[in-house]
Backbone and ligand atoms as CSV (ligand in chain L), in Angstrom:
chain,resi,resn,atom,element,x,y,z
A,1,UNK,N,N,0.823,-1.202,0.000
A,1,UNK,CA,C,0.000,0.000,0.000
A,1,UNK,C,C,0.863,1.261,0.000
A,2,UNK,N,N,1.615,1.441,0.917
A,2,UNK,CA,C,2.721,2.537,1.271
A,2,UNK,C,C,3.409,2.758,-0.807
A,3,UNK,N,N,3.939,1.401,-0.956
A,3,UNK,CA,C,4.277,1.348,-2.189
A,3,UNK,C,C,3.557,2.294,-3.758
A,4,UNK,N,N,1.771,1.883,-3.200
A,4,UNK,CA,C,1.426,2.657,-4.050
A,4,UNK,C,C,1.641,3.877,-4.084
A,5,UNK,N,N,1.139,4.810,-2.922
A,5,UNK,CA,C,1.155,6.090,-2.450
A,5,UNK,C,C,2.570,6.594,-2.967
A,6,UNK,N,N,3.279,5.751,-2.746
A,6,UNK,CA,C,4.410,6.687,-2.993
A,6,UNK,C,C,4.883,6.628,-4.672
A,7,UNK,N,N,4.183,5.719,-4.904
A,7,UNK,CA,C,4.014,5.495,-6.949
A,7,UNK,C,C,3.350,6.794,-7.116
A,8,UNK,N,N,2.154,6.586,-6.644
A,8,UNK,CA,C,1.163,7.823,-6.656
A,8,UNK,C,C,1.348,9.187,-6.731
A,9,UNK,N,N,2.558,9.322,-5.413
A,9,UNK,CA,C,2.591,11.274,-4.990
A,9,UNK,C,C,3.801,11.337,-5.985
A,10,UNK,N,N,4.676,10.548,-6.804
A,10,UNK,CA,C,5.886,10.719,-7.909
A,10,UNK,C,C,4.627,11.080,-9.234
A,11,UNK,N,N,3.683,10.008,-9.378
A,11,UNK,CA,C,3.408,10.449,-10.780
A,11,UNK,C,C,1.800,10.569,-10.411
A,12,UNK,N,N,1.123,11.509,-10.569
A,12,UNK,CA,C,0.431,12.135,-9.648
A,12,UNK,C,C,-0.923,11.578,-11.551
A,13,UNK,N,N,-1.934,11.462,-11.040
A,13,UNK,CA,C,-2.509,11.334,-12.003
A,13,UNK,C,C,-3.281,12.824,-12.461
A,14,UNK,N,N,-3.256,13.444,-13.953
A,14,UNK,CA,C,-4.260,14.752,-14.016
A,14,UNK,C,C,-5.233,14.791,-14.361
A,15,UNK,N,N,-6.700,14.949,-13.908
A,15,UNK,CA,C,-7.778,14.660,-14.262
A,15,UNK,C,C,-8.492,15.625,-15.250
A,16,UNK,N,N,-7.449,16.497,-15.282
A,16,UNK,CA,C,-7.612,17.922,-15.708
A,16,UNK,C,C,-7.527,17.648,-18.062
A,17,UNK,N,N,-8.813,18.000,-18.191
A,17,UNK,CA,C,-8.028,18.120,-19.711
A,17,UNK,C,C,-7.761,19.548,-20.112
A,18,UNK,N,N,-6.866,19.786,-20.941
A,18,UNK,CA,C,-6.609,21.239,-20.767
A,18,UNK,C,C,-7.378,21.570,-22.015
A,19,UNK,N,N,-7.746,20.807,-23.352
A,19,UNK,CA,C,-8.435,21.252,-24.378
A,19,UNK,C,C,-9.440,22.070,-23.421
A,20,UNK,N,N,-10.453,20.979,-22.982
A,20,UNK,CA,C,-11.509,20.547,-22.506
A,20,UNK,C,C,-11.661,22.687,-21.792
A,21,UNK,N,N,-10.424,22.315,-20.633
A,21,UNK,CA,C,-10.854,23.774,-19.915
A,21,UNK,C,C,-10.567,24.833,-20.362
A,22,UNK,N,N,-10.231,25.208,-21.850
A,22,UNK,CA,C,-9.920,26.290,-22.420
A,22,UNK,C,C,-11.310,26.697,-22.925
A,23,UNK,N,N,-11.909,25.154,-23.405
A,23,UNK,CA,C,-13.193,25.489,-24.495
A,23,UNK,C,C,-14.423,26.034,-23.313
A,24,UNK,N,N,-14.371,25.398,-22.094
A,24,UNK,CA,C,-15.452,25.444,-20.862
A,24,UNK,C,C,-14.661,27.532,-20.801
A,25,UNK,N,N,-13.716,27.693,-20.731
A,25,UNK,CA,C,-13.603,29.059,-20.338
A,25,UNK,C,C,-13.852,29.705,-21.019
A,26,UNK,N,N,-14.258,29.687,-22.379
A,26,UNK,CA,C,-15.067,30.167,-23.821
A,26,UNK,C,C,-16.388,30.326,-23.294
A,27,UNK,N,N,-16.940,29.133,-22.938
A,27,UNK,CA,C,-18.411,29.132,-22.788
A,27,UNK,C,C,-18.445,30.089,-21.271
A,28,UNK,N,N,-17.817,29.952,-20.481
A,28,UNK,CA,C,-18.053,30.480,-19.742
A,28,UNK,C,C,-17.918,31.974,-19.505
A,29,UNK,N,N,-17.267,32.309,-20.595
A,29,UNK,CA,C,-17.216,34.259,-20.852
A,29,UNK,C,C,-18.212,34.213,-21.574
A,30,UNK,N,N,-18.818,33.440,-22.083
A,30,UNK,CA,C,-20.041,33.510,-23.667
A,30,UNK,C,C,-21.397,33.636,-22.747
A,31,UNK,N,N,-21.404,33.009,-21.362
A,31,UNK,CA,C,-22.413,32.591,-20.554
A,31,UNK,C,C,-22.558,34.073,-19.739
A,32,UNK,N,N,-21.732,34.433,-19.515
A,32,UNK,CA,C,-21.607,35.768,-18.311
A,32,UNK,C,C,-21.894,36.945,-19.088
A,33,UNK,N,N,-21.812,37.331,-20.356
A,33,UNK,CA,C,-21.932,38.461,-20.921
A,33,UNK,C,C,-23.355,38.144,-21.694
A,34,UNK,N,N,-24.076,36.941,-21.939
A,34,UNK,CA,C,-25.443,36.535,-22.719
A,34,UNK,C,C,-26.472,36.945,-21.274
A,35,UNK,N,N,-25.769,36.426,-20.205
A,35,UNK,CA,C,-27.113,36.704,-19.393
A,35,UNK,C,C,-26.943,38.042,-18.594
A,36,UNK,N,N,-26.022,38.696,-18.651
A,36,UNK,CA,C,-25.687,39.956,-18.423
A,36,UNK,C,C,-26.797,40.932,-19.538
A,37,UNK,N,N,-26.694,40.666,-20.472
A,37,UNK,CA,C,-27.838,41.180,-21.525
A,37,UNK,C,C,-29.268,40.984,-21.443
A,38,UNK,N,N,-29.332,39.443,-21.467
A,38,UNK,CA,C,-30.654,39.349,-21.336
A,38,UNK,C,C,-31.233,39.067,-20.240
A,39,UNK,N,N,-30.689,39.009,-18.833
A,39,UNK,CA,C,-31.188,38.771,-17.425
A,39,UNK,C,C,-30.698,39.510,-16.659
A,40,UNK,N,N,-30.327,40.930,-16.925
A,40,UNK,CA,C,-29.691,41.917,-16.083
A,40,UNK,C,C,-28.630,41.322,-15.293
A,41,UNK,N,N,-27.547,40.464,-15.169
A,41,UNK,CA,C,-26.563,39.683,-15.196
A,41,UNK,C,C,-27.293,38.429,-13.779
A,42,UNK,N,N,-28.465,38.361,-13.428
A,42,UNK,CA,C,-28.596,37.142,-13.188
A,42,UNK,C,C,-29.776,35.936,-13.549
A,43,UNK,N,N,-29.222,34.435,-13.661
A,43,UNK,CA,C,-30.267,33.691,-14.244
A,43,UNK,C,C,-30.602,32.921,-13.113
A,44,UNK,N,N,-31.901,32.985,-12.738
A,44,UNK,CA,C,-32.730,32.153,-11.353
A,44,UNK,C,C,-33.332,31.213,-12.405
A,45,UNK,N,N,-32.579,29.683,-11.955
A,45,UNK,CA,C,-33.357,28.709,-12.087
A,45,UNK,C,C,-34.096,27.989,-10.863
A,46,UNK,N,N,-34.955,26.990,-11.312
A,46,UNK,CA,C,-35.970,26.281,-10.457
A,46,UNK,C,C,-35.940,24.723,-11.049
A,47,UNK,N,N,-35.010,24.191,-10.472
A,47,UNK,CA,C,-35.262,22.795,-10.510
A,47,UNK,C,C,-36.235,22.174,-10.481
A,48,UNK,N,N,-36.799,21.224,-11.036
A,48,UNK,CA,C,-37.942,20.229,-10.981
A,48,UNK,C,C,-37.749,18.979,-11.243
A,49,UNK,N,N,-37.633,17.862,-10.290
A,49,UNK,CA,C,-37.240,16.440,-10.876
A,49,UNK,C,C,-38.535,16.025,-11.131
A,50,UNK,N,N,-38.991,15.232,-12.126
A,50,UNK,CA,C,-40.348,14.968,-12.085
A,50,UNK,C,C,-40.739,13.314,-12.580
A,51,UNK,N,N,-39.895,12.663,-11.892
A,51,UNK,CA,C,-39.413,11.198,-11.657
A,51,UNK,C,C,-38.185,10.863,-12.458
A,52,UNK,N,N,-36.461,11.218,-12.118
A,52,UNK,CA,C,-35.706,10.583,-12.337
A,52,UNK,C,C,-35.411,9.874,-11.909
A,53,UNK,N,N,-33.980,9.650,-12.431
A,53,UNK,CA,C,-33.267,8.367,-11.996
A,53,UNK,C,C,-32.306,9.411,-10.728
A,54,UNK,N,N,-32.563,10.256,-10.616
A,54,UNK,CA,C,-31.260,11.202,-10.700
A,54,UNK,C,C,-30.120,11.454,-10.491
A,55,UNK,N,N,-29.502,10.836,-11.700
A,55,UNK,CA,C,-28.087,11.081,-12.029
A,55,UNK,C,C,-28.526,12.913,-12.673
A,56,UNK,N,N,-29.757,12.932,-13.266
A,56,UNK,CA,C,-29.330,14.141,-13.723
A,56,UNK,C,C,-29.460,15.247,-12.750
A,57,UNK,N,N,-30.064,14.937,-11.744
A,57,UNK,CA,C,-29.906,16.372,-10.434
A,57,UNK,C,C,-28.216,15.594,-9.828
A,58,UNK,N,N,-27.997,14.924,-10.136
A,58,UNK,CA,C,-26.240,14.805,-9.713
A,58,UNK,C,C,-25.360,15.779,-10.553
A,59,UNK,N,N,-25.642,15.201,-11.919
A,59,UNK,CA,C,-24.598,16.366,-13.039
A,59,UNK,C,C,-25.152,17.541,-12.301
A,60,UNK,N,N,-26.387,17.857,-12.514
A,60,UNK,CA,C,-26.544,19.980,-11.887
A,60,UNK,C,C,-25.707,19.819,-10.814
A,61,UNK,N,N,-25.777,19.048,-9.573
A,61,UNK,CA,C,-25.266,19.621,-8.130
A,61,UNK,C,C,-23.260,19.447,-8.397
A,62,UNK,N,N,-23.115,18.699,-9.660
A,62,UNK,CA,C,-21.884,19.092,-9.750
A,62,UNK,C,C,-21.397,20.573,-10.424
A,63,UNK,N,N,-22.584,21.362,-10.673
A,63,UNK,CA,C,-22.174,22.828,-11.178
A,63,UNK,C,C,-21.901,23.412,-10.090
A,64,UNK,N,N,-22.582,23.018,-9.152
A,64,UNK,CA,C,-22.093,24.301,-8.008
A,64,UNK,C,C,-20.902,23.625,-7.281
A,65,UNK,N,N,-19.979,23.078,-7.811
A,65,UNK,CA,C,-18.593,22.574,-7.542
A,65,UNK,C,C,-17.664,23.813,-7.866
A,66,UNK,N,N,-16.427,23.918,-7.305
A,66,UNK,CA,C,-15.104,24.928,-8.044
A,66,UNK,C,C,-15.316,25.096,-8.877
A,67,UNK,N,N,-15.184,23.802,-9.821
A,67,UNK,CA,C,-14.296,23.675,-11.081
A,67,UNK,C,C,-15.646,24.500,-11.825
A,68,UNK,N,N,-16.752,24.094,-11.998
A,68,UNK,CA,C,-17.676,24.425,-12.558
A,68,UNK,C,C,-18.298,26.081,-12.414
A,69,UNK,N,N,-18.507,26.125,-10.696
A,69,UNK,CA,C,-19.042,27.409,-10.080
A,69,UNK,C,C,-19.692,28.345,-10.682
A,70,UNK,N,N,-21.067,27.486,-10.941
A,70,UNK,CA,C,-22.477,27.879,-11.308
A,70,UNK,C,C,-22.080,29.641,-10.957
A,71,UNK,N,N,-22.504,29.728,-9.816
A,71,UNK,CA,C,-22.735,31.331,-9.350
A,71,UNK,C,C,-21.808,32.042,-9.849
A,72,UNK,N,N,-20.912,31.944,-10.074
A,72,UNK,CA,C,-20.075,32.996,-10.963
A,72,UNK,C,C,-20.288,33.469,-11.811
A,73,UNK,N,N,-20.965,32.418,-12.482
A,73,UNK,CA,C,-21.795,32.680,-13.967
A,73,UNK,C,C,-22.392,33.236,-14.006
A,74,UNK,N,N,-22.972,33.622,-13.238
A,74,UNK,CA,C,-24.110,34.423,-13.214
A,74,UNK,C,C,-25.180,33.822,-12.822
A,75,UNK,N,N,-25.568,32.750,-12.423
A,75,UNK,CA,C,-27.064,31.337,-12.649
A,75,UNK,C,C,-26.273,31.227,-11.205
A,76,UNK,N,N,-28.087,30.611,-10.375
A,76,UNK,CA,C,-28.058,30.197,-9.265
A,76,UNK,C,C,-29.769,29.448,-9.453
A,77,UNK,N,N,-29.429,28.545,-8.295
A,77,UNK,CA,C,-30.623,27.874,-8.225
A,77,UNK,C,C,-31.458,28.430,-7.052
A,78,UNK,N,N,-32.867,28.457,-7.237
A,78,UNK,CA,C,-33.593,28.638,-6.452
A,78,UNK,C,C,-34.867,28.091,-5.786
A,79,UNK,N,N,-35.552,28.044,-4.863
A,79,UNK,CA,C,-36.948,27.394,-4.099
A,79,UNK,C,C,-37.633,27.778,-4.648
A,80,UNK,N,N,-38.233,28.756,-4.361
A,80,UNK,CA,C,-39.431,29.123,-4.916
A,80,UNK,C,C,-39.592,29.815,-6.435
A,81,UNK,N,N,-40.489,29.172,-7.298
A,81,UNK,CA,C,-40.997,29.582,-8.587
A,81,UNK,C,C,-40.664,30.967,-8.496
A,82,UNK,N,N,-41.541,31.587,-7.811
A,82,UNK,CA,C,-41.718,33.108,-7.843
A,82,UNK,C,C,-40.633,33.682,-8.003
A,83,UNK,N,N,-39.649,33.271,-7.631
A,83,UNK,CA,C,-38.037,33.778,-7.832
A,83,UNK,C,C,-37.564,33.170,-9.088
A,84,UNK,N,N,-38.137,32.656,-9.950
A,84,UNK,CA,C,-37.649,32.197,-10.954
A,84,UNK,C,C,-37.340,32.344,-12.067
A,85,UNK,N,N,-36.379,32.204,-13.196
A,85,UNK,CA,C,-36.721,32.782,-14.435
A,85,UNK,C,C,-36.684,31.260,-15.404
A,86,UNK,N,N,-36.408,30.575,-15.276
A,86,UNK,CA,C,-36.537,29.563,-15.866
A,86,UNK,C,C,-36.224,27.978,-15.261
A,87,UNK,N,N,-37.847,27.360,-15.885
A,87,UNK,CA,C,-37.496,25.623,-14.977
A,87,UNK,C,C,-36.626,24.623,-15.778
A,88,UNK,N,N,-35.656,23.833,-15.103
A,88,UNK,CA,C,-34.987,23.211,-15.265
A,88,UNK,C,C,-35.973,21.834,-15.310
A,89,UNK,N,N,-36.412,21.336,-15.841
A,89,UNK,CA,C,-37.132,19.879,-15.583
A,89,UNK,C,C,-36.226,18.439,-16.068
A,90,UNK,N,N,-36.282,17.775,-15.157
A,90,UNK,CA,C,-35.727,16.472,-15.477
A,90,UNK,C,C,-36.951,15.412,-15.058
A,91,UNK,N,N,-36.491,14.571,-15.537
A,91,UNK,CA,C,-37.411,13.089,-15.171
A,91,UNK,C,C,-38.468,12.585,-16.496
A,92,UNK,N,N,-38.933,11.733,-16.025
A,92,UNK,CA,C,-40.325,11.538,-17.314
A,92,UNK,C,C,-41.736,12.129,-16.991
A,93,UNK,N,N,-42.085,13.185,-16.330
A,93,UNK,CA,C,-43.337,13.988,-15.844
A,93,UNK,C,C,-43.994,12.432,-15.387
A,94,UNK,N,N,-43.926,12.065,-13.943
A,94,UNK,CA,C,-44.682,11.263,-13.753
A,94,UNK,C,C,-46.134,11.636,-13.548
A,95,UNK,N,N,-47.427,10.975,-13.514
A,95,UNK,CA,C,-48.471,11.613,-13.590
A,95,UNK,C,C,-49.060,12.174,-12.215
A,96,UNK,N,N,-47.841,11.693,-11.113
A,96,UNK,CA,C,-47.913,12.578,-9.739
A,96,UNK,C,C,-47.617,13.720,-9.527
A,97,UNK,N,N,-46.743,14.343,-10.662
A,97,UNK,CA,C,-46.163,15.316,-10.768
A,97,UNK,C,C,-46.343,16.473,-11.653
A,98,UNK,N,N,-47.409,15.704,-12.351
A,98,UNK,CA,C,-47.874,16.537,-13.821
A,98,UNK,C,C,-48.741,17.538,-13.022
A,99,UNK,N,N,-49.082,17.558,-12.175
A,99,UNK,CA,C,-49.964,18.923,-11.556
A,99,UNK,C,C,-49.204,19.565,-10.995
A,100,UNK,N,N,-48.443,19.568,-10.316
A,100,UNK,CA,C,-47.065,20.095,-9.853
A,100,UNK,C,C,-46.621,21.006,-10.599
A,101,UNK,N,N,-46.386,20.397,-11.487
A,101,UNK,CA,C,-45.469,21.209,-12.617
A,101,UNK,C,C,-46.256,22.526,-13.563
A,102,UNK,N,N,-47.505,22.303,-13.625
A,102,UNK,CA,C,-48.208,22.978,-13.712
A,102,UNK,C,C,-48.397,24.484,-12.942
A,103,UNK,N,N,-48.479,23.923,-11.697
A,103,UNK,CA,C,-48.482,24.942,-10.833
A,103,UNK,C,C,-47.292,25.961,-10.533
A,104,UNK,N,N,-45.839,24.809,-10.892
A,104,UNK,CA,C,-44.833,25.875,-10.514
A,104,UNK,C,C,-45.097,26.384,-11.491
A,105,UNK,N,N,-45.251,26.189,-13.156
A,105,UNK,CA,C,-44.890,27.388,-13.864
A,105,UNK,C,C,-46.000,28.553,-13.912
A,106,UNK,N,N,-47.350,28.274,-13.036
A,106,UNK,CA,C,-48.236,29.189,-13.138
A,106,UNK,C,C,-48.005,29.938,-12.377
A,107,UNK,N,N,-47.156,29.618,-11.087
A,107,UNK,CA,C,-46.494,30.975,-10.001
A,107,UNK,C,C,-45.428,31.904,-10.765
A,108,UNK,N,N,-44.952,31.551,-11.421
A,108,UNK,CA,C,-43.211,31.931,-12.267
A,108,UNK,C,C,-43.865,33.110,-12.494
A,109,UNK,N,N,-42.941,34.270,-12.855
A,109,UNK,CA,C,-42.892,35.722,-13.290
A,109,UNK,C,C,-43.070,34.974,-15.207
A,110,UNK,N,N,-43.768,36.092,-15.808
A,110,UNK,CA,C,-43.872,35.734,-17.164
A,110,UNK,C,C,-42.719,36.891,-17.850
A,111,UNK,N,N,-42.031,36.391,-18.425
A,111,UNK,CA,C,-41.988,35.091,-19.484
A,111,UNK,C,C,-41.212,33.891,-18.871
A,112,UNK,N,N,-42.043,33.232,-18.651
A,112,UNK,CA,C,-40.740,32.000,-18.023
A,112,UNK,C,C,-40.499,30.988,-18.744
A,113,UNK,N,N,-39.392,30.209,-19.036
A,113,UNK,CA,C,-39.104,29.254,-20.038
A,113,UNK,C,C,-38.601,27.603,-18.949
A,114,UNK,N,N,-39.109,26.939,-19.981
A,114,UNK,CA,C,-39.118,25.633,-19.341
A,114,UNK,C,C,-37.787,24.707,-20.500
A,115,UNK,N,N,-36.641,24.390,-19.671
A,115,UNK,CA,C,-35.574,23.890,-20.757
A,115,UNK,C,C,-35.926,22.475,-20.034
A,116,UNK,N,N,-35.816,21.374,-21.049
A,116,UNK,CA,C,-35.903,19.821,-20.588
A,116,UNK,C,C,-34.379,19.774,-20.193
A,117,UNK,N,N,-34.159,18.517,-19.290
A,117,UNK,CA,C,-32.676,18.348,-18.858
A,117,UNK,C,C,-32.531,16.785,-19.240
A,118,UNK,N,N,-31.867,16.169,-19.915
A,118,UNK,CA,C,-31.949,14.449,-20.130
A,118,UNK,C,C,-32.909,14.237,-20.761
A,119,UNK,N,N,-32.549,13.125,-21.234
A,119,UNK,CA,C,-33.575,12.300,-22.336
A,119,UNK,C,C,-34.704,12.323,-22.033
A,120,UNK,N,N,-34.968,11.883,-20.406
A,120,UNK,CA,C,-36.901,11.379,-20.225
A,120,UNK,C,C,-37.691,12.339,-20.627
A,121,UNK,N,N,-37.688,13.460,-19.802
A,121,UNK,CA,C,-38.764,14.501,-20.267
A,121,UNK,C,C,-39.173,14.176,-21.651
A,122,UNK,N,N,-38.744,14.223,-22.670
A,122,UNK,CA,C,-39.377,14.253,-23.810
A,122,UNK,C,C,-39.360,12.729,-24.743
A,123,UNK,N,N,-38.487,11.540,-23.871
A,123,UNK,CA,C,-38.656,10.538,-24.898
A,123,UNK,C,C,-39.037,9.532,-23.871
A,124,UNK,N,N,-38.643,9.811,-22.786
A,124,UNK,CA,C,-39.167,8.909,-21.522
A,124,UNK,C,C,-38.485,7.375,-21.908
A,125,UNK,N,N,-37.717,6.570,-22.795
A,125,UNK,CA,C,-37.107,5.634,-23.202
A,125,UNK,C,C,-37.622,4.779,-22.586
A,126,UNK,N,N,-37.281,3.765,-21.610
A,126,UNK,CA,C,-38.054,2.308,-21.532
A,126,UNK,C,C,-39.421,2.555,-20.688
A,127,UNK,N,N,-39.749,4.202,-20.153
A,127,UNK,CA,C,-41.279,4.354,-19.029
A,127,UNK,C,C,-41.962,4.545,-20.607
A,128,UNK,N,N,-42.003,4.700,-21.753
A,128,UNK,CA,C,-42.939,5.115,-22.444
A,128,UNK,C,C,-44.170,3.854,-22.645
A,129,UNK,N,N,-45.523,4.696,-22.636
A,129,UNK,CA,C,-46.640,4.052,-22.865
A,129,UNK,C,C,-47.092,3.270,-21.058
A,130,UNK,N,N,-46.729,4.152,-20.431
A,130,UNK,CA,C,-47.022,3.460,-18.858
A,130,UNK,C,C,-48.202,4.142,-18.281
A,131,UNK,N,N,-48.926,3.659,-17.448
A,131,UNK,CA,C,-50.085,4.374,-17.101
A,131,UNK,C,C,-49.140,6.102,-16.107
A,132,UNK,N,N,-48.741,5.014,-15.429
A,132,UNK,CA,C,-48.160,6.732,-14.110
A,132,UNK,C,C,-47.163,7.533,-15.345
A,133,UNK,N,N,-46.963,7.118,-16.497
A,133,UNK,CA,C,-46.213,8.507,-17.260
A,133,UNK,C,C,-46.509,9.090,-17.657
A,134,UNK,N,N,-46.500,10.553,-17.874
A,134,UNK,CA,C,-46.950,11.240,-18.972
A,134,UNK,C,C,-46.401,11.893,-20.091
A,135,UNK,N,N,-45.208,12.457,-19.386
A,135,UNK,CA,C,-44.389,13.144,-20.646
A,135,UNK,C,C,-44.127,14.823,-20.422
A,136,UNK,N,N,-43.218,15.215,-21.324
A,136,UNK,CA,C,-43.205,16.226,-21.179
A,136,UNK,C,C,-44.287,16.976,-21.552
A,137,UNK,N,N,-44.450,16.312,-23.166
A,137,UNK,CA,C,-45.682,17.295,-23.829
A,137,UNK,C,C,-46.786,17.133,-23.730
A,138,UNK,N,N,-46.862,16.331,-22.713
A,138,UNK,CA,C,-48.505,16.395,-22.362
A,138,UNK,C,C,-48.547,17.830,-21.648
A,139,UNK,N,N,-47.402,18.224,-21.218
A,139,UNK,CA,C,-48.128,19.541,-20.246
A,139,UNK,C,C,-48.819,20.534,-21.242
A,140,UNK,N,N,-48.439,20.647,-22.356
A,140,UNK,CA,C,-48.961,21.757,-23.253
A,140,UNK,C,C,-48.198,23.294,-22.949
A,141,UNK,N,N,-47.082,22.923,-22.560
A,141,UNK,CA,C,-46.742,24.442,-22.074
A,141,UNK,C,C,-45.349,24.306,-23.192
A,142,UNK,N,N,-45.063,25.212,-23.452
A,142,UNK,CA,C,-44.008,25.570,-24.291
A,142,UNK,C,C,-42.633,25.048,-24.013
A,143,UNK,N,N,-41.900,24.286,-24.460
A,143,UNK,CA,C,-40.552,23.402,-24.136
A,143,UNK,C,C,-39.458,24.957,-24.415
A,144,UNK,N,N,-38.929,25.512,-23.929
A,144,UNK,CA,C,-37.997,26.579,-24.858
A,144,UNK,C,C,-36.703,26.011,-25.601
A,145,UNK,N,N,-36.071,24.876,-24.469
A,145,UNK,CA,C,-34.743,24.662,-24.966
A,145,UNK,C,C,-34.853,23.244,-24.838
A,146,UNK,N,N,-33.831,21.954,-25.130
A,146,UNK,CA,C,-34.012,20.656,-24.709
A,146,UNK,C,C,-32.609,20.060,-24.963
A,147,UNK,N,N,-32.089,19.939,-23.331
A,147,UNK,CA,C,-30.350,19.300,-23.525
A,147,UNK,C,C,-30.611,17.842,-23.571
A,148,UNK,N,N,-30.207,17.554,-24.227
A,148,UNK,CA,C,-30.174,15.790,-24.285
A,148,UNK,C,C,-28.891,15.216,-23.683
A,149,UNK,N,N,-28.837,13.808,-23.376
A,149,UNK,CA,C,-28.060,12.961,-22.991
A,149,UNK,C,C,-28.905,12.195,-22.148
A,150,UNK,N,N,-28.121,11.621,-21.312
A,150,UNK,CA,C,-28.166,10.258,-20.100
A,150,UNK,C,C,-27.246,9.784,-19.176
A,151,UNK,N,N,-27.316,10.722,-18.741
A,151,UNK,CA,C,-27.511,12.038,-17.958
A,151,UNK,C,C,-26.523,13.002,-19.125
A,152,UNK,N,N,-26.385,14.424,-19.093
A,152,UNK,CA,C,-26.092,14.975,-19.427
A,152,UNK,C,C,-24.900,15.578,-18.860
A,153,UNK,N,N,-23.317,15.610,-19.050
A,153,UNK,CA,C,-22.553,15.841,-17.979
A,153,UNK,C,C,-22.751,17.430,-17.462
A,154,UNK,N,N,-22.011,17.621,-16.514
A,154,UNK,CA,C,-22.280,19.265,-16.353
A,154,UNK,C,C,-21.703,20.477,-17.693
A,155,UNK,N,N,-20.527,20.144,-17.938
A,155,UNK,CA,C,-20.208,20.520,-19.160
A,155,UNK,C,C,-21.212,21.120,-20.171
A,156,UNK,N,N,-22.196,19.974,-20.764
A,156,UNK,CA,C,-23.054,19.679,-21.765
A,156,UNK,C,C,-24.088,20.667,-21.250
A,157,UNK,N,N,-24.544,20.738,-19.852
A,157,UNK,CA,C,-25.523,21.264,-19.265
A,157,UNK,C,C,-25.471,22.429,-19.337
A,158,UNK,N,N,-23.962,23.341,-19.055
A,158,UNK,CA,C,-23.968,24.845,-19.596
A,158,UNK,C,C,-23.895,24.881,-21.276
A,159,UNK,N,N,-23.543,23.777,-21.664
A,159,UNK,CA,C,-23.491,24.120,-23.112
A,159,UNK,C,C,-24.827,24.226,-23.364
A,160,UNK,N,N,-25.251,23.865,-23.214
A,160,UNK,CA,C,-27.282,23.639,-23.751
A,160,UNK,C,C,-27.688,25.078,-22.798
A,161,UNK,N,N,-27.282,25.389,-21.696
A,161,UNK,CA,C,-28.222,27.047,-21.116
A,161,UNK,C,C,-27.312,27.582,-21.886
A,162,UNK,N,N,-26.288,28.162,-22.451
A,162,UNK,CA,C,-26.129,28.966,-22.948
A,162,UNK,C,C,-26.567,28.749,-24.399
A,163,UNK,N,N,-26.784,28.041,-25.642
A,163,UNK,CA,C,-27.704,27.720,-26.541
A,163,UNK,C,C,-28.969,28.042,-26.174
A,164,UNK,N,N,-29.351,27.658,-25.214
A,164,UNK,CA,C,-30.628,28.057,-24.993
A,164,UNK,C,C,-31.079,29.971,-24.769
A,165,UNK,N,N,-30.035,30.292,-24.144
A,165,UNK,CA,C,-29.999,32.181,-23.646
A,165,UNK,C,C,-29.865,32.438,-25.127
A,166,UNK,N,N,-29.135,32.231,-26.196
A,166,UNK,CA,C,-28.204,32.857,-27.495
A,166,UNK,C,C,-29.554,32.765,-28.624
A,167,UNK,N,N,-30.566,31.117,-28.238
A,167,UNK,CA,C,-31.981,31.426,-28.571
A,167,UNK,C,C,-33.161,32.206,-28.722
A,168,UNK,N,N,-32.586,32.970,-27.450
A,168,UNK,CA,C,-33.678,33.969,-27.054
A,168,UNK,C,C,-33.745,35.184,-27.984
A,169,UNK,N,N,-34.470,35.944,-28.430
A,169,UNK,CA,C,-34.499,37.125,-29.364
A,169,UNK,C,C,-34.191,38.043,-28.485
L,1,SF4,S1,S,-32.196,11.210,-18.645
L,1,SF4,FE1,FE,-31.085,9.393,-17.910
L,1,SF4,S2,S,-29.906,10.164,-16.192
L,1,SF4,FE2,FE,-31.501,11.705,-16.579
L,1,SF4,S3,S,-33.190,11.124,-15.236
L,1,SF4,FE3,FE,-33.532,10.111,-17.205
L,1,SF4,S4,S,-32.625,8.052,-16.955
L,1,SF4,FE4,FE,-31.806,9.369,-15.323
């Protein structure tokens, strides 16, 4: 054991890619000056899991890590709708939740935009055709943006809000 450690602290492993954090520091000046424009420099989101698995509220809670550090950006998460400017939804809208969801976005300040997070919301993959599912588009409310993956890493996740802000007119 000792043996490894000391393999270890000589050749230290880097988890770090440096492409990787040049292109994230792109997006991340691209992210701070888009919502500086269009959100008076801050973006209040409102989480909503609405039956994941959730790995994908794992990728978000890894934004508010260092490396990532959501709040710098300008974006923070928030409780209550009313403070909100846009819902984050993950899961497959279970049909426990489909009123829920309803309601947060009927508290939200208007214009509020609803971005899907992961695959389910809109393809729901092996829950489709289940009685307790419903879907995203059953809500009838306007999808604005839609990041895909399974789970989506955090990376991907600012890549898709800022696509989604650069959307906006
Ligand atoms: S998209 Fe994948 S990771 Fe996200 S909630 Fe659905 S099954 Fe889980």
């Amino acid at each position: 054991m000792i043996k490894f450690w000391q393999e270890r602290v000589k050749n230290p492993i880097s988890t770090k890619n440096l492409e990787c954090d040049s292109k994230l520091k792109e997006i991340k000046k691209e992210l701070k000056s888009v919502i500086g424009k269009k959100f008076a420099g801050s973006l209040a989101i409102r989480m909503v899991s609405s039956g994941s698995c959730n790995a994908c509220e794992a990728e978000c809670n890894a934004l508010s890590n260092p490396y990532y550090n959501l709040e710098r950006l300008c974006m923070h998460f928030v409780a209550s709708p009313r403070h909100a400017d846009i819902i984050l939804l993950s899961g497959v809208v279970s049909a426990n939740m489909y009123h829920h969801i309803l309601n947060v976005y009927q508290q939200m300040p208007q214009p509020a935009y609803i971005v899907t997070l992961g695959d389910c919301p809109l393809l729901q993959g092996v829950f489709q055709e289940n009685f307790a599912i419903k879907g995203a588009k059953s809500l009838g409310l306007p999808i604005a943006y839609h990041i895909n993956g399974c789970p989506p890493n955090p990376q991907e996740i600012i890549t898709g809000l800022l696509e989604f802000l650069k959307s906006l007119g």
